[in-house]
C-alpha positions as CSV (number, residue, x, y, z in Angstrom):
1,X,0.0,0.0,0.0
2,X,1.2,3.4,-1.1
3,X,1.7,6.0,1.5
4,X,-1.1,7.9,0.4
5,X,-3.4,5.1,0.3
6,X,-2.0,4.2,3.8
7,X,-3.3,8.0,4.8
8,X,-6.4,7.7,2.9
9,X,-7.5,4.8,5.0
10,X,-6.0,6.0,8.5
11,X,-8.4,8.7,7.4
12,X,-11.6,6.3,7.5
13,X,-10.5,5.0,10.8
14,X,-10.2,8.3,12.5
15,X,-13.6,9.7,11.0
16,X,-15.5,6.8,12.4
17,X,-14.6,6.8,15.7
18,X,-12.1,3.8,16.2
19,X,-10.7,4.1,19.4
20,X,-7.1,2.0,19.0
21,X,-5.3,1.1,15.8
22,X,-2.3,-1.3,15.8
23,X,0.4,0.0,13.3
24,X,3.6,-3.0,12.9
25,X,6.0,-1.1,10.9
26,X,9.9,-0.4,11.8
27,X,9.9,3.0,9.8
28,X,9.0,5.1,12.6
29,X,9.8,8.3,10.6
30,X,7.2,7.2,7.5
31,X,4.5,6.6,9.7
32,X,4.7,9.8,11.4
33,X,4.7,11.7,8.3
34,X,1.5,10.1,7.0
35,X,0.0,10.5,10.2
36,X,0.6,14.0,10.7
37,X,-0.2,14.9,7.5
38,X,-3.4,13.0,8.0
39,X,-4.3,14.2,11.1
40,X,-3.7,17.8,9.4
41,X,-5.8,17.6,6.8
42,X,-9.2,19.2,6.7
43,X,-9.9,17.4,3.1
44,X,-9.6,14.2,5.0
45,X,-10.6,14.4,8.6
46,X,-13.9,16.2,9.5
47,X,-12.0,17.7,12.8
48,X,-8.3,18.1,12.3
49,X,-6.2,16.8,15.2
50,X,-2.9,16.9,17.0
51,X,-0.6,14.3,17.2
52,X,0.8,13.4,20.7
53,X,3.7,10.7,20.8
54,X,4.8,8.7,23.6
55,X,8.1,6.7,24.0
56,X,9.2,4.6,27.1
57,X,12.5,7.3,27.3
58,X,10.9,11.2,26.7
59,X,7.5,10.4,27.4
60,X,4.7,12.4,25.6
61,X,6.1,15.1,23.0
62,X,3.8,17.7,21.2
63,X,6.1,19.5,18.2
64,X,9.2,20.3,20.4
65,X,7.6,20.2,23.4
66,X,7.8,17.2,26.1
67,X,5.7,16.5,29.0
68,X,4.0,13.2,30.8
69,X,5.7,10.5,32.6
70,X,7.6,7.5,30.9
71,X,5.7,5.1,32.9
72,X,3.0,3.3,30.8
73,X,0.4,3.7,33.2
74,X,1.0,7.3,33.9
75,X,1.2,7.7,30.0
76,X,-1.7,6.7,29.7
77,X,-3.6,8.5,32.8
78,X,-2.3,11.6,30.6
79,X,-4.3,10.7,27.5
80,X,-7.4,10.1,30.0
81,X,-6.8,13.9,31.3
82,X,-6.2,15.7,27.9
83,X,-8.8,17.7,26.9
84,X,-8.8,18.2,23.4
85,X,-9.7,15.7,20.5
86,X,-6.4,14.4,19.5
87,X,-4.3,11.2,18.3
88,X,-1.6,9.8,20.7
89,X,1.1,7.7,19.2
90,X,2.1,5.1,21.2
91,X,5.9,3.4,20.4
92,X,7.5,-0.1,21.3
93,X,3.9,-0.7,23.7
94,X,3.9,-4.1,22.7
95,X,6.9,-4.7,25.1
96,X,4.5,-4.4,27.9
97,X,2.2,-7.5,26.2
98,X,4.7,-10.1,26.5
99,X,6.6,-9.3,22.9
100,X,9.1,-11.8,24.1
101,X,9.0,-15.7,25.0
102,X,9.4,-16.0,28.8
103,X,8.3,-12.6,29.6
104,X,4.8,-12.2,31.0
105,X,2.7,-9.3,29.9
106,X,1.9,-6.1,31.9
107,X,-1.9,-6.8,33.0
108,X,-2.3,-3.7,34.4
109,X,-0.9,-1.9,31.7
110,X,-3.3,-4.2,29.3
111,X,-6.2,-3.6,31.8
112,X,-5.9,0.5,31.9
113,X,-6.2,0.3,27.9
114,X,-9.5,-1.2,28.1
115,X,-10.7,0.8,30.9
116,X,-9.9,3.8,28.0
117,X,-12.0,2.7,25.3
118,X,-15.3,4.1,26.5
119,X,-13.8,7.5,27.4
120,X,-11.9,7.5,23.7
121,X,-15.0,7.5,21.8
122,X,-16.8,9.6,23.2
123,X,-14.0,12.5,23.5
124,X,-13.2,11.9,19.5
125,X,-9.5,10.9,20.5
126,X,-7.6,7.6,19.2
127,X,-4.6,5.5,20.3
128,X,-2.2,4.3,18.0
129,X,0.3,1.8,18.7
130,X,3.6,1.8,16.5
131,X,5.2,-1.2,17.2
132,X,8.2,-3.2,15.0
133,X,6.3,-6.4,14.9
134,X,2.4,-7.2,16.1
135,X,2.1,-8.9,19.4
136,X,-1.5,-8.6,20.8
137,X,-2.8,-10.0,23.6
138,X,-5.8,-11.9,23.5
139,X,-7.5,-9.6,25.7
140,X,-7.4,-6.5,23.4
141,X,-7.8,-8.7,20.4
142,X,-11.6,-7.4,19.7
143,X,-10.6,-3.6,20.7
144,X,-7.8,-3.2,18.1
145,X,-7.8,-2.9,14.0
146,X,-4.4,-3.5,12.8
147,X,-3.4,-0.9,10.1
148,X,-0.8,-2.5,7.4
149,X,1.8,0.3,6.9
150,X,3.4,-1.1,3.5
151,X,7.2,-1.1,2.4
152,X,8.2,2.5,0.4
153,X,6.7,1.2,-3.4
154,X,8.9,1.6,-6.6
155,X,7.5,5.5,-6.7
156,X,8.7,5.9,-3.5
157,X,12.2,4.4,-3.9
158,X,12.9,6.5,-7.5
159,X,12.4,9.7,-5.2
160,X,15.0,8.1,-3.0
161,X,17.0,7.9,-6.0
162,X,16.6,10.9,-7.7
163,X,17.4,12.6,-4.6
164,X,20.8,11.0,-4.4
165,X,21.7,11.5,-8.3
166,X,20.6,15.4,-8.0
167,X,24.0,15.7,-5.7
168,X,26.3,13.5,-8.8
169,X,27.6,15.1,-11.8
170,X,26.2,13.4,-15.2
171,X,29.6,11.3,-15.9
172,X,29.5,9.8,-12.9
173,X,25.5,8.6,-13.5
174,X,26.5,5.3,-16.0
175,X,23.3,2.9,-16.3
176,X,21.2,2.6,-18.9
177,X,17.0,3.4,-18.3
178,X,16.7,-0.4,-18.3
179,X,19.4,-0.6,-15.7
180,X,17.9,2.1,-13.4
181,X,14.6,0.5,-13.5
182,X,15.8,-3.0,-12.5
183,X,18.1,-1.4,-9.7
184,X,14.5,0.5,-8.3
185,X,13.1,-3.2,-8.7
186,X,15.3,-5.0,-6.6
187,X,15.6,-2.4,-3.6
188,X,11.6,-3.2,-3.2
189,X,11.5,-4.6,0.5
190,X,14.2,-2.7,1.8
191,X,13.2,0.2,4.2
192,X,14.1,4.0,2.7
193,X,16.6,3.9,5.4
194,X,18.1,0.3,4.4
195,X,17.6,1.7,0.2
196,X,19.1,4.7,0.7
197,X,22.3,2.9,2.7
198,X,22.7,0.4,-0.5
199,X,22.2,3.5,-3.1
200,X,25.3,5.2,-1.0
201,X,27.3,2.6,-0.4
202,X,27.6,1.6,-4.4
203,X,28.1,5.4,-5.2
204,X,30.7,5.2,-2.9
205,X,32.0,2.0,-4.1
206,X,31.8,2.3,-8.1
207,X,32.7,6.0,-7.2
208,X,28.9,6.8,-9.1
209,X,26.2,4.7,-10.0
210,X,26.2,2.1,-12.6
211,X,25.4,-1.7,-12.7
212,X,27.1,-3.3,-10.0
213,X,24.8,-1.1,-7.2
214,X,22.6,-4.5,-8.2
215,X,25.1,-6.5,-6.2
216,X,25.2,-3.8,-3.3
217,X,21.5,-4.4,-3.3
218,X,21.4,-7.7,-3.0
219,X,23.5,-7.7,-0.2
220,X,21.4,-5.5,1.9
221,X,19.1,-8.2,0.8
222,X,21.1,-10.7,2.3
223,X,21.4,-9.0,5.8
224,X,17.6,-9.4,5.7
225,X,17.5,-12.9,5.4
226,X,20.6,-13.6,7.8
227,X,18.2,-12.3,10.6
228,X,15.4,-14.6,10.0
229,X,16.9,-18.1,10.7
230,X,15.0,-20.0,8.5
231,X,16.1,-18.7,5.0
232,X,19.8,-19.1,3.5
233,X,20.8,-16.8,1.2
234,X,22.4,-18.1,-1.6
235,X,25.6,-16.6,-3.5
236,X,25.8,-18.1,-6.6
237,X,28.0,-16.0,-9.7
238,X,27.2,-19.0,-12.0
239,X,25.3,-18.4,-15.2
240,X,23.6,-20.7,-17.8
241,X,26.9,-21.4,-19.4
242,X,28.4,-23.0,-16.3
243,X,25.2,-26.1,-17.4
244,X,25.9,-28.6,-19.9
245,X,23.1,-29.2,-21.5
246,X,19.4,-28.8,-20.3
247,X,19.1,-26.0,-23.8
248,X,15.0,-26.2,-23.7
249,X,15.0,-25.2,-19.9
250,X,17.8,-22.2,-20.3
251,X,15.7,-21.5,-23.1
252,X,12.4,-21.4,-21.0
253,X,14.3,-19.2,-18.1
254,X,16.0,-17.1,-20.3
255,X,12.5,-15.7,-21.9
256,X,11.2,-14.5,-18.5
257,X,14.5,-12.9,-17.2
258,X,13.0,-9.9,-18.2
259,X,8.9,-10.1,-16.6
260,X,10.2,-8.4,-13.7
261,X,10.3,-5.6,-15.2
262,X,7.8,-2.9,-14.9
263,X,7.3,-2.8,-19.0
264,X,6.3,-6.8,-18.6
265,X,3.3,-5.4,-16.3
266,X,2.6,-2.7,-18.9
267,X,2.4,-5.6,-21.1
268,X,0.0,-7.4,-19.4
269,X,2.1,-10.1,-18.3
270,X,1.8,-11.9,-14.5
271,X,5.0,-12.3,-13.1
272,X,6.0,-16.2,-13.3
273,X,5.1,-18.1,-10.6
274,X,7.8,-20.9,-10.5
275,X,9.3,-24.0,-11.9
276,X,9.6,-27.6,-10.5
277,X,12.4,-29.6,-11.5
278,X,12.2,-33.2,-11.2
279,X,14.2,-35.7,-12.9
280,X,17.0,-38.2,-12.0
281,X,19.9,-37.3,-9.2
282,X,22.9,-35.5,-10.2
283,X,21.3,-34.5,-13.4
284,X,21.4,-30.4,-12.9
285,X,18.3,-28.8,-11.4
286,X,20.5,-27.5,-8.2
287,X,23.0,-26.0,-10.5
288,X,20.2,-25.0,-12.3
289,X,18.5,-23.3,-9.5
290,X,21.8,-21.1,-8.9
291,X,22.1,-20.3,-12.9
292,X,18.5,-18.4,-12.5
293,X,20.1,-16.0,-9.5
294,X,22.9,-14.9,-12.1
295,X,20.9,-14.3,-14.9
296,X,17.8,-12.9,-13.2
297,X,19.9,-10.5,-11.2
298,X,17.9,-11.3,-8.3
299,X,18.4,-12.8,-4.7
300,X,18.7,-16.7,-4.3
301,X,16.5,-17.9,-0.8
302,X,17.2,-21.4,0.1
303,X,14.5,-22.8,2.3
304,X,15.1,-25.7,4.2
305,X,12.1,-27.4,5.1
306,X,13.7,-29.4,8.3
307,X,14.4,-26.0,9.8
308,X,10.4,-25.2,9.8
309,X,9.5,-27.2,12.0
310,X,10.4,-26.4,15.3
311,X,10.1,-28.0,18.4
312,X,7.6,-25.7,20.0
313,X,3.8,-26.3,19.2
314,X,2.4,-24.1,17.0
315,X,6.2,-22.5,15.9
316,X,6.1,-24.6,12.7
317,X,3.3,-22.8,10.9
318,X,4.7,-19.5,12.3
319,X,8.2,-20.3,10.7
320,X,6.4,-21.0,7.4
321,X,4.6,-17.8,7.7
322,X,7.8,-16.5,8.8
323,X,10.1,-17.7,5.7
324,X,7.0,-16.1,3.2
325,X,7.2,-12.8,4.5
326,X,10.6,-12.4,4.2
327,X,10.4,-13.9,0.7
328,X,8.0,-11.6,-0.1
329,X,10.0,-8.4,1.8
330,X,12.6,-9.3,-0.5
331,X,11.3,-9.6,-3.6
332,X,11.5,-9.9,-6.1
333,X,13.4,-13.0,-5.6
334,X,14.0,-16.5,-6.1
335,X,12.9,-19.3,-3.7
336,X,14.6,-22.4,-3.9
337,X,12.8,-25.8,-1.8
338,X,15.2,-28.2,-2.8
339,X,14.4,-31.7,-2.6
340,X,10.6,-30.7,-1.7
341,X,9.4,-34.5,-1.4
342,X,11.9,-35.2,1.6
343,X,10.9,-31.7,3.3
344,X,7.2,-32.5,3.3
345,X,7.0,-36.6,3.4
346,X,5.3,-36.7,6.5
347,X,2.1,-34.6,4.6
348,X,-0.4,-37.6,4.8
349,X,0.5,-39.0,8.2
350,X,-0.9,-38.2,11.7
351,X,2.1,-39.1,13.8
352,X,2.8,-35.3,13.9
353,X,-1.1,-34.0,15.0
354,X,-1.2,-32.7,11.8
355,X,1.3,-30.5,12.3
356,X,3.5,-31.3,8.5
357,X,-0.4,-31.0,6.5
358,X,-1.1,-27.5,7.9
359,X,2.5,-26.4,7.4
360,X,2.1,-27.8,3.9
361,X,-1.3,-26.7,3.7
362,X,0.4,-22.9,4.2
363,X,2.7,-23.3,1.5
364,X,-0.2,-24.5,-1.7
365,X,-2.3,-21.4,-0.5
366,X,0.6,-19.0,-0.9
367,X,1.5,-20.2,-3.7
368,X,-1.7,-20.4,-5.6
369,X,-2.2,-16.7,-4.4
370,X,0.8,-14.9,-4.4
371,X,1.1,-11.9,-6.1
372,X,4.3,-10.6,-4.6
373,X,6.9,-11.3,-6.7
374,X,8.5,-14.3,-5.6
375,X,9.4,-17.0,-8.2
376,X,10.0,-20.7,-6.6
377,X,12.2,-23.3,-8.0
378,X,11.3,-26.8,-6.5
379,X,13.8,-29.7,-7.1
380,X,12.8,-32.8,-6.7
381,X,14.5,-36.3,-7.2
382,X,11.1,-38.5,-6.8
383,X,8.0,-38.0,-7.7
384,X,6.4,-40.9,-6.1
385,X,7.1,-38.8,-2.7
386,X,5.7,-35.5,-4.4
387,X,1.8,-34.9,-2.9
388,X,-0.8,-34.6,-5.7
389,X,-1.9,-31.2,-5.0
390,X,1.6,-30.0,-5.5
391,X,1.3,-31.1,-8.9
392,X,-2.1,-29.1,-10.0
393,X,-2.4,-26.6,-12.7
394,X,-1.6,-23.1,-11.1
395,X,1.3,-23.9,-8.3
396,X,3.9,-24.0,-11.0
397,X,4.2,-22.8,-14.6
398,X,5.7,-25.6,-15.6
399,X,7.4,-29.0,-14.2
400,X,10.4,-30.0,-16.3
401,X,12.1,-33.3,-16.2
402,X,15.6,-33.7,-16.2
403,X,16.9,-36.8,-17.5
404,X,20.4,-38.7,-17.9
405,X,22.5,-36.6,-20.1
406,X,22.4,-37.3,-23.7
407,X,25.6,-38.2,-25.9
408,X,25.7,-34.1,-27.1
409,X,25.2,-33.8,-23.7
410,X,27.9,-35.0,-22.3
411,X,30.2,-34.1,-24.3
412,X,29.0,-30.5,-23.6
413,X,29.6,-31.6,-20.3
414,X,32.9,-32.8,-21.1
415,X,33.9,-29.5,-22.7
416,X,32.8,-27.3,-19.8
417,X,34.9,-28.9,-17.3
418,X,37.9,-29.9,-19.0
419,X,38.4,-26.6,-20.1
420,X,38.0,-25.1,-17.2
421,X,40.0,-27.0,-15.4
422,X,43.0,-27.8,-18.1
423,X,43.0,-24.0,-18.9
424,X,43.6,-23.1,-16.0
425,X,46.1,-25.4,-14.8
426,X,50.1,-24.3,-14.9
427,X,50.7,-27.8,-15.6
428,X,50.8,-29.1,-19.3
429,X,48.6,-31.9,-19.5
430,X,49.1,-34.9,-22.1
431,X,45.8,-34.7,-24.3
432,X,44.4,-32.0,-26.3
433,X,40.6,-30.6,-25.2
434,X,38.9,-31.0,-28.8
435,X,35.8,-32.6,-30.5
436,X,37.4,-35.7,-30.9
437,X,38.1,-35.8,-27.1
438,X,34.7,-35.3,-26.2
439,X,33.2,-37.2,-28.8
440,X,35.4,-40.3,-27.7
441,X,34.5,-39.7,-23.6
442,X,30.8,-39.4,-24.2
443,X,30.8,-42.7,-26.5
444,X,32.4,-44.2,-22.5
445,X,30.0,-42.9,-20.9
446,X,26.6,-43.2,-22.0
447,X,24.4,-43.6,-19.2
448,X,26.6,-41.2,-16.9
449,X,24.4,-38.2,-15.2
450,X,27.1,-35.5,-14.6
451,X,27.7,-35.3,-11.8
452,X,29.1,-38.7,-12.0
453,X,30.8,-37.2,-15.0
454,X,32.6,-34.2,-12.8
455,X,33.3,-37.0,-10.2
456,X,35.5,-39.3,-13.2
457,X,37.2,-36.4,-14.4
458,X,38.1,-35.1,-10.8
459,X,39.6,-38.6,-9.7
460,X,41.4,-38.8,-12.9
461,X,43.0,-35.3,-12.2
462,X,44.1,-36.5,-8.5
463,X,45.9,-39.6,-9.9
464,X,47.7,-37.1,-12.8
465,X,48.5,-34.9,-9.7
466,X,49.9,-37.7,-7.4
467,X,52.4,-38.8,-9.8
468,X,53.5,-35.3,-10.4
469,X,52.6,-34.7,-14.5
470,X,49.8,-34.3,-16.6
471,X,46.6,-35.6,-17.4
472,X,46.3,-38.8,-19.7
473,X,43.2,-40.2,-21.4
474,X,43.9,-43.1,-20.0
475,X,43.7,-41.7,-16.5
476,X,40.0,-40.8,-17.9
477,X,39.5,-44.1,-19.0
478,X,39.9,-45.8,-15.8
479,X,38.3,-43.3,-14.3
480,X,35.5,-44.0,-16.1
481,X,35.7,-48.0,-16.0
482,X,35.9,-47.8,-12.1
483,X,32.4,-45.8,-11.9
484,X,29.3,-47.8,-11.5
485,X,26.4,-45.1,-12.8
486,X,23.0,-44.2,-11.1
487,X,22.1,-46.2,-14.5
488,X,23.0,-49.3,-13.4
489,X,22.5,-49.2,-9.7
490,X,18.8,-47.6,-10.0
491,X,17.9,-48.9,-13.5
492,X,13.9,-49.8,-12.1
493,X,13.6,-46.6,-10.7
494,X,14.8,-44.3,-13.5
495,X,12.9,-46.6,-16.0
496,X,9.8,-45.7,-13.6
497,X,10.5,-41.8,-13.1
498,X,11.2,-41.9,-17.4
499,X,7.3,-43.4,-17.5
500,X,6.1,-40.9,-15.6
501,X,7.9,-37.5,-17.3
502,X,6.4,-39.1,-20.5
503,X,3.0,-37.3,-19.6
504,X,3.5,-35.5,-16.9
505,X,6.0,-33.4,-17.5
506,X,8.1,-31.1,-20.3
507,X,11.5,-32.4,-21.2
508,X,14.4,-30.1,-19.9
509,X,16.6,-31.5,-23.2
510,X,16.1,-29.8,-26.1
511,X,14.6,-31.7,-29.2
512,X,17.6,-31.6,-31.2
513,X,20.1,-33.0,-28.7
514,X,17.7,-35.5,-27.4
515,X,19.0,-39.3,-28.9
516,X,16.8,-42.2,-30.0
517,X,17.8,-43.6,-26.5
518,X,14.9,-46.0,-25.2
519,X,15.5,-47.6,-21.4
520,X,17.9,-50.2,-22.5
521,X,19.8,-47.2,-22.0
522,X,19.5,-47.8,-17.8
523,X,20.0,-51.8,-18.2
524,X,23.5,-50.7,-18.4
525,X,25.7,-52.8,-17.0
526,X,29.5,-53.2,-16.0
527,X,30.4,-56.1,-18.6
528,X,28.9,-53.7,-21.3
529,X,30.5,-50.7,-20.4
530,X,33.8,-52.3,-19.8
531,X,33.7,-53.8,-22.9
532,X,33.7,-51.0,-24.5
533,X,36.9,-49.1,-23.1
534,X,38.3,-52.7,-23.7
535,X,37.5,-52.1,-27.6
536,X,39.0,-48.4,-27.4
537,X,42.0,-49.3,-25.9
C-alpha cells in the first residue's frame, strides 16, 4: 500500500470513531509523516487533530515540546486527562504485552487500555500503537484494527534515487534506463533507510552509480534474510553457461529474465510463478537453480524445510509464515525448496497432529495466491514422494524433467569442465581438449548423469596430480571404468520416473540433442560398459 493510500485509509478509521489502531512497521519516521499529514488535513478528517507521541524514554512530545511521565500507566492517565480531540502515538507498547517468549505481559498496563476505550469514543481521540512487529494480547484482540503500513513502493524508492543522483555530476550517473529500473526493482523490500544505505554505499564503491549497485543491493538483501533463521541466502555467480546441456529449460528461463520488469506489467504479463524440476539425481536442477540468480539478477533464498518445523507447538506454521514474508519483503526473488518430497514426506500422516499437512497446507495457498513477486524453483529427485496437490495446474508454470544426459550432452559436459580445469592449470597436460576428445569420452559414458561425469574427471586429475605430471586419457579411462552409474545401480527406478515424465511433465533437453535412447539405456551394465573401453583401448 502506497503511503497515500495508507493515509487515505487511516483517514476512514479516524472519521469513524475507532478508538485504538495497531500500526507494525519499523519506519517510525514514515509513519509519522502520514499520520501528521493526515491528522492535518481538513480534506480528509472532519475535525483536524494533534498528534501526541509517547516513548518509554521522553515520554509524551507535542512538536518540540515534552511532557507526561515515561511510565505506561502514567502515559496513559495523561491521555485520560487531555482535553482536546487528538491522536496519541504510542511506540515499542507491545513490550509491555509479552513481545518476548518467557516474559509475562503487563496486566495492568493491558487492563488501563480497556478501561480507556469508552472514554476515547466519546471525546473523539484515538490511540495508536507503533510497534516493529504485532504482538497482541488476547484480551485486546476485539478492541484493536491493525493498520498494514506497506514497504516504500517503486514510486517511493525512484524519489530516494533521484534525490541522491541530483548531488552527482552526469559522468558519474553510468546505467542505462533499463538498468535504473531493474536497480528500483530489486531495492523493493528494503526500508528508505536500508535503500538509501545500498544507493550510497555503491556510489561510494563504483565512485557513481552504474550496474554493480545491483550487487550492493542484493547484499542489503542478504542482511535481511541472515536475521530470519530460516532462509539461507544463496551466493551463486554461476550463469547458464556454467550447465551442460538442459538448452529447452535455459531457453524457458532465459525468456522470463525480463517479466520483472515494470514494462512486462505494462504488457500485461503476470509475473511467473515458478518451476519444478524433477528428474534423476545428479542431473542439474540444483546447479540449475543457482544459474536463475545470475541471470535474473535477483536474490537466491534457500528454504530448508527441516528448519520449519520447530520444536515448540504451534512454531512450525509461524516459521512458514515466517520464511513467506521475508520472501515476499525481499522480492522480487528466487525461492529455492530443494528436494521438496523429503521436506514434506510426512504430509499424509498423523504421527505429527497434523502439524506437517497445515504447514504444507500454508505453502499450496501461498502459492496459488501470491502476487508478490517471488518465483520458486522446487527440485525434486522423486515423484512418487511429491503430494498430488503440488502437482495441479496453477502452483507452477511448468514441471520440467531432467533426464540422464544425452551423448551431445555429455560431451557439452565434457567441454565445460575440462576446459575449465585444463585451462587453468600451470601444468601441461598430455591430451588436447577438442571434439574428438569429447566425442570419444561421451561414447564411454553413456548412461553417466554428470555429476558422475565431474566425479570421473576429478579422480582422474588426483591420480595425474599424485604422480606429479599431466593428465592422460587413459587416466580418464579408468576413471571412467571404475564408476558404476545411477544407471546401473537404479535402473527400475529411473525406467519408472522416465514413464512418468512421458506425460507428466516437459523435457528439460532440447529436441535436437535429445537421442533415439529407449530404457535399454539404464540396463546398463559393467560387462557392457567395460567392454567397450576394452574395444578403445
Amino acid at each position: 500500500m502506497a503511503e497515500k493510500e495508507f493515509e487515505l485509509r487511516f483517514a476512514d478509521f479516524i472519521n469513524a470513531g475507532f478508538p485504538m489502531l495497531y500500526i507494525p512497521s519499523y519506519e517510525e519516521e514514515r509513519v509519522m509523516r502520514a499520520i501528521s499529514r493526515t491528522a492535518g488535513e481538513a480534506s480528509l478528517i472532519r475535525i483536524p487533530r494533534k498528534v501526541l507521541c509517547w516513548t518509554q524514554t521522553v515520554g509524551f512530545s507535542e512538536g518540540e515540546k515534552q511532557g507526561g511521565s515515561t511510565q505506561p500507566l502514567a502515559g496513559l492517565e495523561y491521555i485520560l486527562r487531555y482535553k482536546d480531540p487528538a491522536i496519541f502515538v504510542l511506540k515499542d507498547f507491545h513490550v509491555f504485552f509479552g513481545a518476548d517468549r518467557g516474559t509475562h505481559p503487563d496486566y495492568a498496563v493491558i487492563r488501563r487500555l480497556r478501561d480507556l476505550l469508552p472514554h476515547l469514543k466519546q471525546n473523539r481521540k484515538t490511540v495508536v500503537l507503533l510497534c516493529p512487529r504485532l504482538v497482541l494480547p488476547p484480551d485486546l484482540e476485539k478492541d484493536v484494527s491493525v493498520l498494514d503500513f506497506e514497504l516504500p513502493g517503486a514510486a517511493e524508492l525512484e524519489q530516494t534515487l533521484n534525490e541522491l543522483i541530483d548531488g552527482l555530476s552526469p559522468d558519474a550517473i553510468r546505467i542505462t534506463p533499463e538498468e535504473r529500473q531493474q536497480l528500483i526493482r530489486s531495492s523493493l523490500g528494503l526500508t528508505v533507510q536500508e535503500a538509501e544505505n545500498a544507493f550510497c554505499r555503491a556510489i561510494i564503491q563504483s565512485k557513481g552509480l552504474n550496474h554493480d549497485a545491483l550487487s550492493v543491493i542484493q547484499d542489503e538483501k542478504n542482511q535481511i534474510i541472515k536475521k530470519t533463521g530460516i532462509l539461507e541466502f544463496v551466493h551463486s555467480d554461476l550463469g547458464l553457461d556454467d550447465i551442460g546441456g538442459l538448452e529447452h529449460l535455459k531457453t524457458w528461463l532465459i525468456k522470463r529474465s525480463k517479466s520483472w520488469l515494470e514494462r512486462a506489467g505494462a504488457y500485461g504479463l503476470p509475473a511467473p510463478k515458478g518451476v519444478l524440476i524433477t528428474g534423476v539425481p545428479g542431473c542439474g536442477k540444483s546447479l540449475t537453480a543457482k544459474a536463475m540468480s545470475g541471470i535474473w539478477h535477483l536474490p537466491l533464498l534457500k528454504l530448508d524445510v527441516g528448519r520449519i518445523f520447530g520444536g515448540i507447538v504451534g512454531s512450525s506454521e509461524e516459521n512458514m509464515r515466517k520464511a513467506i514474508r521475508t520472501a515476499e519483503a525481499v522480492a522480487p526473488s528466487v525461492l529455492w525448496v530443494d528436494e521438496i518430497e523429503k521436506g514434506f514426506s510426512g504430509t499424509g500422516s498423523n504421527g505429527d497432529s497434523g502439524t506437517a499437512a497445515r504447514v504444507f497446507g500454508t505453502f499450496l495457498t501461498w502459492m496459488q495466491e501470491k502476487t508478490a513477486p517471488v518465483f520458486v524453483i522446487a527440485t525434486a529427485n522423486s515423484i512418487t514422494g511429491l503430494p498430488p496437490e503440488l502437482l495441479r495446474k496453477g502452483r507452477f508454470d511448468e514441471v520440467f524433467f531432467v533426464d540422464l544426459p544425452s551423448r551431445r550432452e555429455r560431451e557439452k559436459i565434457f567441454r565445460l569442465h575440462l576446459k575449465t580445469r585444463l585451462c587453468s592449470s600451470a601444468v601441461t597436460h598430455e591430451l588436447c581438449p577438442d571434439s574428438a576428445l569429447f566425442s570419444e569420452l561421451a561414447q564411454l559414458t553413456e548412461g553417466f548423469s554428470g555429476a558422475e561425469i565431474e566425479q570421473a574427471i576429478l579422480s582422474a586429475l588426483y591420480e595425474a596430480f599424485y604422480e606429479e605430471r599431466g593428465l592422460r586419457m587413459q587416466d580418464l579411462i579408468t576413471a571412467i571404468s571404475e564408476t558404476v552409474p545411477l544407471s546401473v545401480v537404479q535402473a527400475d527406478q529411473i525406467r519408472a520416473i522416465r514413464s512418468w515424465a512421458a506425460t507428466h511433465a516437459v523435457p528439460a533437453t532440447a529436441k535436437e540433442d535429445r537421442e533415439a535412447e529407449t530404457d535399454a539405456a539404464c540396463d546398463l551394465h559393467a560387462g557392457i560398459q567395460n567392454t567397450r573401453i576394452l574395444d578403445y583401448q
